[in-house]
C-alpha positions in Angstrom: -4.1 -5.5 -32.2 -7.1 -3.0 -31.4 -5.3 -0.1 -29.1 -8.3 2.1 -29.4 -9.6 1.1 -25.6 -6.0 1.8 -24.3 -6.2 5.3 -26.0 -9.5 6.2 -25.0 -8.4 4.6 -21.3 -5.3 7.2 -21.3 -7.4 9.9 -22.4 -9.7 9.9 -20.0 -7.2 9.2 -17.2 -5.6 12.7 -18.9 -9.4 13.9 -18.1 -8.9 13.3 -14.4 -11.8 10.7 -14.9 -12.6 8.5 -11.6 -10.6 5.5 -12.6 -12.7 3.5 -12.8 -15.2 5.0 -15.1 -12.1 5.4 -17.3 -11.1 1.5 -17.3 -15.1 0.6 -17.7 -15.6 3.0 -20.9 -12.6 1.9 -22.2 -13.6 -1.4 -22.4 -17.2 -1.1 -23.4 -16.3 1.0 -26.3 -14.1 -2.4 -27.6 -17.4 -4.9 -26.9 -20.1 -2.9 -27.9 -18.7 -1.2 -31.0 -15.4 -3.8 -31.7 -15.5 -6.9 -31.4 -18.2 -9.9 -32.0 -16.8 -12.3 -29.7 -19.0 -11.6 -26.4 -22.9 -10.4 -26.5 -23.4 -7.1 -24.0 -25.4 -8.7 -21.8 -22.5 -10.9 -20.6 -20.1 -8.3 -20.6 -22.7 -6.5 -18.3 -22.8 -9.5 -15.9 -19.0 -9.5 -15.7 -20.1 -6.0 -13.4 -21.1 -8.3 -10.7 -19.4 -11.6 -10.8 -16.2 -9.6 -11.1 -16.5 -8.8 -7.2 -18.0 -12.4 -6.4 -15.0 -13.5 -5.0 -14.4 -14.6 -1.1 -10.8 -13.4 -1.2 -11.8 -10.1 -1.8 -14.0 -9.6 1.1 -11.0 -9.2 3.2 -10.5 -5.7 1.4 -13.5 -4.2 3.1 -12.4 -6.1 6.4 -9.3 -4.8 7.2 -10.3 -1.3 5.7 -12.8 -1.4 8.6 -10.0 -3.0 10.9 -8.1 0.6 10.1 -10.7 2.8 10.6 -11.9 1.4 14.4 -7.7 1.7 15.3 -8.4 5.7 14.9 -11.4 5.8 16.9 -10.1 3.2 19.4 -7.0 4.7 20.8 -5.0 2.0 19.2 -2.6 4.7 17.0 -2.5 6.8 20.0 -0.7 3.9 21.9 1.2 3.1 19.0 2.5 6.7 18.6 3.8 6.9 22.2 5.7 3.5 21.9 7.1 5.0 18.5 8.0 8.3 19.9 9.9 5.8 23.0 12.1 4.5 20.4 13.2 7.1 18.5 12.2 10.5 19.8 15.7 11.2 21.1 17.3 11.2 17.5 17.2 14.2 15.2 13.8 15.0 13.6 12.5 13.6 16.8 8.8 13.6 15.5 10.2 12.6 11.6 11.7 9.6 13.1 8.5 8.5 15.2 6.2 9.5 11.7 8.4 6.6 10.0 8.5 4.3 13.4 5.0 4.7 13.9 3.9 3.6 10.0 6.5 0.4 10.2 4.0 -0.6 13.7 0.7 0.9 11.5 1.5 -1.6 8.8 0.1 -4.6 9.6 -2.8 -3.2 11.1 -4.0 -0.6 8.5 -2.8 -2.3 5.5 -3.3 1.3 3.4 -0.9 4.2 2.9 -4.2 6.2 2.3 -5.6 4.9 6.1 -1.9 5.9 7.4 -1.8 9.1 6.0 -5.1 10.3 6.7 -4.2 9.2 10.5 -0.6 10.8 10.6 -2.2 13.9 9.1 -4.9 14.2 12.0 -3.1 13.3 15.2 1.1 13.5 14.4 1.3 16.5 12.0 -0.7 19.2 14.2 2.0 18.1 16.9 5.1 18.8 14.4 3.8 22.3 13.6 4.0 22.9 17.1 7.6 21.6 17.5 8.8 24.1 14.7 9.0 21.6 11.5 8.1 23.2 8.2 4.6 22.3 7.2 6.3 20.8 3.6 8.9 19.0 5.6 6.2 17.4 7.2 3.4 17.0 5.0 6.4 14.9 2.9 7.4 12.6 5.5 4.1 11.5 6.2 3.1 10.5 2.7 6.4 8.9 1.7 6.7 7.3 5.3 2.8 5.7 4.4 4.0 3.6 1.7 5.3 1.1 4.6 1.7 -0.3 5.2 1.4 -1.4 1.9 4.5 -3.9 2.2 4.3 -4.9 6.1 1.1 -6.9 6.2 -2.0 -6.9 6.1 -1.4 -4.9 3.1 -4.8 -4.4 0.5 -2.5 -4.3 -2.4 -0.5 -8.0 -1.4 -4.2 -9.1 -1.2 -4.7 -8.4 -4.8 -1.5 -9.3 -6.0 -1.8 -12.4 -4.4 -5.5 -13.1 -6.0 -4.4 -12.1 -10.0 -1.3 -13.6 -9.6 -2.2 -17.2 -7.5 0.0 -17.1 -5.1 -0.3 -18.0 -1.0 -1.3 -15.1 0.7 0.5 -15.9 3.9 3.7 -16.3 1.9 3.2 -12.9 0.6 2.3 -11.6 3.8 4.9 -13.3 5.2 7.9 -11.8 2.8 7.2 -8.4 3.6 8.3 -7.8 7.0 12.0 -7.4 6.0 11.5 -5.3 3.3 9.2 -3.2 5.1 11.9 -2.7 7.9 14.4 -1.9 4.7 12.2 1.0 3.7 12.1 2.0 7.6 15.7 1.9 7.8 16.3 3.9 4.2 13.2 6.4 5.3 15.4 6.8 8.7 18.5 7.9 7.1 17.4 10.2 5.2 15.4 11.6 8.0 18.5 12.1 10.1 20.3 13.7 7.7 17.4 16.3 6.5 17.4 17.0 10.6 21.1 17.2 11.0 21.1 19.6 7.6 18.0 22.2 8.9 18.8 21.5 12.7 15.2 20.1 13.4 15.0 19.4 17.2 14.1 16.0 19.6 11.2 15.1 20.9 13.1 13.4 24.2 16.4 15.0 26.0 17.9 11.5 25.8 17.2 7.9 24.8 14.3 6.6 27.0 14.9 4.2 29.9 14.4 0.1 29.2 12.0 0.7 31.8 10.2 3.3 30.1 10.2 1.2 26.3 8.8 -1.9 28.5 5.6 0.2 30.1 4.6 1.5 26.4 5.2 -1.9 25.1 2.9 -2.8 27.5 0.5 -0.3 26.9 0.5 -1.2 23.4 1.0 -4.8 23.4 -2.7 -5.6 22.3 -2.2 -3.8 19.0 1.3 -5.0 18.5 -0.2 -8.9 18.6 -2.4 -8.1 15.9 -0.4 -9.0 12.8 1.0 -11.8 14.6 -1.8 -13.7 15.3 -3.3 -13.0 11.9 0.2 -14.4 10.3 0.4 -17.4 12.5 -3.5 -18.3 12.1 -2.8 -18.2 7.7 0.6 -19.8 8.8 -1.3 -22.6 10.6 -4.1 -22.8 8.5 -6.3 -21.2 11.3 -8.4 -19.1 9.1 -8.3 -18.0 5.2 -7.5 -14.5 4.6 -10.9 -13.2 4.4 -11.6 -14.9 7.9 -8.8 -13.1 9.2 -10.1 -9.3 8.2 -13.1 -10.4 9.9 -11.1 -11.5 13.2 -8.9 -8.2 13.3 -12.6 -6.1 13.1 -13.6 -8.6 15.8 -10.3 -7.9 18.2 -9.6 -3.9 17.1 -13.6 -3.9 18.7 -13.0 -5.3 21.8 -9.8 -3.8 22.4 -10.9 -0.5 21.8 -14.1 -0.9 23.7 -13.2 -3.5 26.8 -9.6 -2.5 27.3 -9.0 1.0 26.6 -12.7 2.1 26.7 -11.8 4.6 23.9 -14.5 3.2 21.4 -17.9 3.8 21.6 -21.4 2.7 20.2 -21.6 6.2 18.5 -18.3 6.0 16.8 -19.3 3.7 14.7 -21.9 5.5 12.3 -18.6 7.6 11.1 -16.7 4.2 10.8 -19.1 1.8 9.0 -19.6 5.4 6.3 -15.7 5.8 6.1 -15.6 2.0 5.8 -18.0 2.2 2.8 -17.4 4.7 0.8 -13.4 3.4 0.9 -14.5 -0.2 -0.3 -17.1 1.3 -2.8 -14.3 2.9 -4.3 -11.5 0.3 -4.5 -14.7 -2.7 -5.7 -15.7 -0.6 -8.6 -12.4 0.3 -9.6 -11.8 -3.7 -9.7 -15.1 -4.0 -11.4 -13.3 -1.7 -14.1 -10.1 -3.8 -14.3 -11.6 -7.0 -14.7 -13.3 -5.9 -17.3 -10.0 -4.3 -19.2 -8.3 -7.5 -18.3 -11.1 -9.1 -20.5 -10.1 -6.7 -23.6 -6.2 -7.3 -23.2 -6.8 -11.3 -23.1 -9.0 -10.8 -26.2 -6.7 -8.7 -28.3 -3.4 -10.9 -27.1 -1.9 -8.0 -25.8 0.0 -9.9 -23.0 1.2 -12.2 -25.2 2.2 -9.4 -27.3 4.1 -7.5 -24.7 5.9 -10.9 -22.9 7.4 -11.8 -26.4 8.2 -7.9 -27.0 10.2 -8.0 -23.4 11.7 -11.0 -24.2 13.1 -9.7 -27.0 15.2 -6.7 -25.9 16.9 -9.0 -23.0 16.0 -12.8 -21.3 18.4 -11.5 -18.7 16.3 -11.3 -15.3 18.4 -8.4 -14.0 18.1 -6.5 -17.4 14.4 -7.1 -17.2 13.9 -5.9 -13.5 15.2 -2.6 -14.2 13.4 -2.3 -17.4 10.2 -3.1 -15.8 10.8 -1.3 -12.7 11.0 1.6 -14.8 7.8 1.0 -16.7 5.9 0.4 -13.1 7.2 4.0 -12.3 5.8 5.3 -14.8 2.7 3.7 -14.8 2.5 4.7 -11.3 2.7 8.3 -11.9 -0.5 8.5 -13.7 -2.5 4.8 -12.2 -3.7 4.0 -9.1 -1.4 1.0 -7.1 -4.8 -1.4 -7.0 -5.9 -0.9 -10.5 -2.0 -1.0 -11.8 -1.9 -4.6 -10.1 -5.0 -6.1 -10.9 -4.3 -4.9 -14.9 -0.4 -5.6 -15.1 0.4 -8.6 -13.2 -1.1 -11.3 -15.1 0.0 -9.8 -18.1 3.9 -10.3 -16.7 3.4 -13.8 -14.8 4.2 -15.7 -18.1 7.5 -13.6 -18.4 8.5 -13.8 -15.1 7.8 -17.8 -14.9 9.9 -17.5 -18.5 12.8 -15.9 -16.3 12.7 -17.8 -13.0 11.6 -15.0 -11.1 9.7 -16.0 -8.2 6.2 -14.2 -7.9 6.6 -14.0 -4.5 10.1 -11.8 -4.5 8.0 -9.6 -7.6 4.9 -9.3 -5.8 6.7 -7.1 -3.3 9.2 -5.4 -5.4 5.5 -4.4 -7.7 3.9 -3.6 -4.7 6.2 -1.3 -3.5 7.0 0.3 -6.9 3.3 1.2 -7.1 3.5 2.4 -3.8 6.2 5.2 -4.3 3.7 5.9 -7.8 1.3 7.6 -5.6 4.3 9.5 -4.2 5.0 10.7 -8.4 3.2 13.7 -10.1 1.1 14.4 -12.3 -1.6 11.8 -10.4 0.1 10.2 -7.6 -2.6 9.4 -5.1 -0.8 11.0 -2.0 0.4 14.3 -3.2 -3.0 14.7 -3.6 -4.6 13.4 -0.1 -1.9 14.7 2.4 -1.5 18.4 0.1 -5.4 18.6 0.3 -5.5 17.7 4.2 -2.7 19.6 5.4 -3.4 22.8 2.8 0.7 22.8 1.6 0.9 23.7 -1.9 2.1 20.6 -4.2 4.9 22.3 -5.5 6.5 23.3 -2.0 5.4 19.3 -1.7 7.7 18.1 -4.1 10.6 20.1 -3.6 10.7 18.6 0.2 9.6 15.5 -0.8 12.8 14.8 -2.6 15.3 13.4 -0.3 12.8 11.1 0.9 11.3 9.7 -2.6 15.4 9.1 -3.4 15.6 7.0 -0.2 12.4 4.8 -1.7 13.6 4.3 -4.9 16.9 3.2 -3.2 14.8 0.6 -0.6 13.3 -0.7 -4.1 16.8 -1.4 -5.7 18.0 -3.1 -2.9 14.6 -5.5 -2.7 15.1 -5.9 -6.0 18.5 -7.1 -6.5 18.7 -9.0 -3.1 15.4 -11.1 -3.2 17.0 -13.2 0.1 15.6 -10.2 1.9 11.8 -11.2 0.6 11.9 -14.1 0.2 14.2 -15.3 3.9 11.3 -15.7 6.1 8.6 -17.6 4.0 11.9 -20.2 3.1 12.6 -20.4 6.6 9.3 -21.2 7.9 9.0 -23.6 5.5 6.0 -22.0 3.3 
């Protein structure tokens, strides 16, 4: 078994190399220099038929979806019906941060989309109400890891693509985890509050009256992940179709009915829109191509009958491999992680009886709380950087909070009913 790609891969992740430079030298040094089995000119076309795929034009789609929703007034709305729900409990703006990532979830489908949003329009608005920038600047990136489970999340795209399974069953079993992690993020909220006395946003819980009007006001962006599941559900549209239908009615919605969007807005959106998909294609340009090494060299092979070996006890082997994707996500991007590592285990867990379903959200969200994880993790780095909090003071306040995660992830584990209730009783 050559592990000199993997090396040279590690190294330059260690280098703070783009990732996806990283996973493409990696692998040319094994096919230009190691092996004889493929010439270079089709290892160069694998560059380009790696992204000719229909399923993954729905990435750029609903990346586009969550850019219009912060030029549209969408998260505005959204933030006012959070801040009905929960404003009157302690940590008042903590508690609508969490709320209003559980209602961004199946719209912006990325915790980077979320937390760039959060950091622009909620944050400012804690400062003011007295909470610590840390405090805040922790919530907001631990509280983004919700898109990534409640659909239309990118990372159940890919999953679903590398691993073959329905995308609307995915979709489908995240809504209950998702509300899981709300609940857990919640908690530990409250009790951070209770501990530093953080104040309310609201005197006292708002009227049914009240919770009615902002549903009403932001009914059109609530709809949004319900007619996407139903039209997958119902064979309406593929996935891809439905990115393209969510840019279609985030448009009108933001131009027709809240007259928030304009013609303008949308030189900023379609380069924010770019530059994001350039960034997650190339990095899966760079993962098919590692893939290609590890199915050369056997490695997942290798490592299924190595896994197999310690224990063929499912439970033994969740932990154990939730552990390795926490580790892996301190130091590898969620998309990449997922693209690389779950074909590699889909022979183990079909070994096991573990349904890919149940695992695609348990991987999903393990990689999730990765970018939560030094030395690399993703967020740290995005919401620090935006906000201007040191990463240490970060982590320190980030700590109750990445606890209450890694407790949302045992329980999905080790109770798959809760992923896998509401594609079984819909019949999917």
């Amino acid at each position: 078994m050559n592990l000199i790609p993997l090396l040279i891969v590690f190294i330059l992740f260690m280098l703070n190399v783009p990732i996806g430079f990283a996973l493409i030298g990696g692998s040319m040094t094994y096919f230009l220099f190691m092996s004889n089995n493929m010439p270079p000119q089709f290892v160069l076309q694998n560059f380009i038929s790696g992204i000719e795929s229909f399923p993954l034009l729905a990435i750029p789609f609903f990346i586009f979806a969550g850019v219009i929703m912060n030029y549209s007034g969408i998260s505005k709305r959204l933030m006012h019906f959070a801040d009905l729900l929960v404003g009157h409990l302690p940590g008042g703006l903590g508690q609508v941060n969490v709320v209003l990532s559980a209602l961004m979830g199946g719209i912006s489908g990325s915790a980077n989309a979320d937390a760039a949003m959060q950091c622009k329009i909620l944050v400012p608005e804690m400062e003011k109400r007295g909470f610590p920038m840390p405090f805040s600047a922790s919530i907001t990136a631990t509280s983004s890891i919700i898109p990534t489970i409640i659909p239309p999340g990118i990372m159940l795209i890919l999953y679903s693509m590398v691993a073959r399974v329905s995308v609307g069953k995915i979709f489908m079993a995240g809504y209950l985890p998702g509300l899981v992690i709300t609940a857990c993020l919640m908690l530990s909220v409250h009790i951070e509050s209770i501990k530093h006395n953080y104040g309310r946003t609201r005197e006292k819980m708002a009227s049914g009256k009240e919770i009615v009007r902002g549903a009403g006001a932001a009914v059109l962006a609530l709809i949004l992940p319900l007619v996407i599941i139903m039209g997958l559900r119902q064979g309406v549209f593929t996935p891809t179709e439905g990115g393209a239908i969510a840019c279609f009615y985030c448009t009108l919605v933001g131009m027709l009915a809240y007259r928030e969007l304009h013609i303008k807005d949308f030189i900023p959106i379609l380069r924010e829109t770019v530059n994001s998909t350039a960034q997650v294609m190339f990095i899966i340009v760079g993962a098919n191509l590692f893939g290609m090494y590890l199915s050369y060299e056997r490695i997942p092979h290798m490592i299924a009958q190595a896994v197999l070996s310690i224990s063929a006890n499912k439970y033994v082997f969740l932990i154990l491999i939730n552990i390795f994707l926490f580790i892996v996500g301190m130091f590898v991007e969620g998309g990449p992680a997922i693209i690389i590592i779950a074909p590699l285990l889909v022979p183990i867990l079909n070994t096991l009886k573990i349904d890919l379903v149940h695992f695609g959200i348990v991987m999903t969200l393990n990689m999730a709380i990765g970018g939560l994880t030094p030395p690399f993790g993703s967020m740290i780095f995005v919401v620090s950087s935006l906000l201007k909090v040191s990463i240490w003071d970060f982590l320190k306040a980030n700590t109750p909070f990445l606890l209450a995660s890694i407790v949302a992830l045992l329980i999905i584990t080790y109770i798959p009913a809760i992923s896998l209730w509401l594609p079984t009783l819909l019949g999917m």
